[in-house]
N, C-alpha and C positions, 0 to 999 in steps of 0.2 A: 358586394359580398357574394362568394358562389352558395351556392346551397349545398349544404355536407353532405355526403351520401348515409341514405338511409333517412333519410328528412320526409315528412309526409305531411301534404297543406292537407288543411282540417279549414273548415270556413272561414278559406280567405288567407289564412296565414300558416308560415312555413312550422312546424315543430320537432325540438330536435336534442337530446342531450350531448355534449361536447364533451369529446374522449379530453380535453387536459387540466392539469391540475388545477383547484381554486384560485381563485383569486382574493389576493388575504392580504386589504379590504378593499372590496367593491364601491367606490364612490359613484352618487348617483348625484348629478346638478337635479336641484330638486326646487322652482320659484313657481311665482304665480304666475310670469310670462310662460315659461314652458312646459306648465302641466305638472300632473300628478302622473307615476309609474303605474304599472300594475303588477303584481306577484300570482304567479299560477301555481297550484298545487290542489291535488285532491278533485282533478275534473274541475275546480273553481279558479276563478279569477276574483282577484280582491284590491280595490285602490287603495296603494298604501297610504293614502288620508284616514281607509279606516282606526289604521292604528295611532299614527303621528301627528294626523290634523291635515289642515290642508295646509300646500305648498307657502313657504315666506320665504323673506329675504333673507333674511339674518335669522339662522346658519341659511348658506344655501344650498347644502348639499346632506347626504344622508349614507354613513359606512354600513357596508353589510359585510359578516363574518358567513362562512358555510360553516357548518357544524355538519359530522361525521352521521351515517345513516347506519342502524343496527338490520344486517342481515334480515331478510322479510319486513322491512317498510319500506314504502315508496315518498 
C-alpha cells in the first residue's frame, strides 16, 4: 500500500483520513485466531471488545455503518 499524501506517522504508525466515499457496510473478519480491531477517535483508541465482547466464532465478522458528521465535530 503507498502512503497517501499528506499522511503523518505519529508513534509508529501512518495516520490519515481517505478523500472517498463510505463504505456502506464495512465488514470486519472478527475470531479469536485473528484478534480484536481497534477504533480511533477523540485522541483515543478503544478495542472494540469494549463494546461487543471479545472476538467468537459464530458470527464472525462485525458490519459498520458511517453515520454523517454535523459541521464542527470531529
Amino acid at each position: 500500500m503507498e502512503i497517501p499524501p499528506g499522511a503523518r506517522l505519529e508513534k509508529g504508525s501512518w495516520h490519515y483520513q481517505r478523500h472517498l466515499p463510505p463504505l456502506q457496510p464495512l465488514s470486519l473478519g472478527r475470531t479469536p485466531q485473528a484478534g480484536d480491531y481497534q477504533l480511533c477517535f477523540l485522541q483515543q483508541c478503544h478495542e472494540m471488545s469494549e463494546w461487543l465482547g471479545p472476538p467468537i466464532s459464530n458470527p464472525a465478522s462485525v458490519d459498520l455503518w458511517s453515520c454523517r458528521i454535523r459541521s464542527g465535530q470531529h
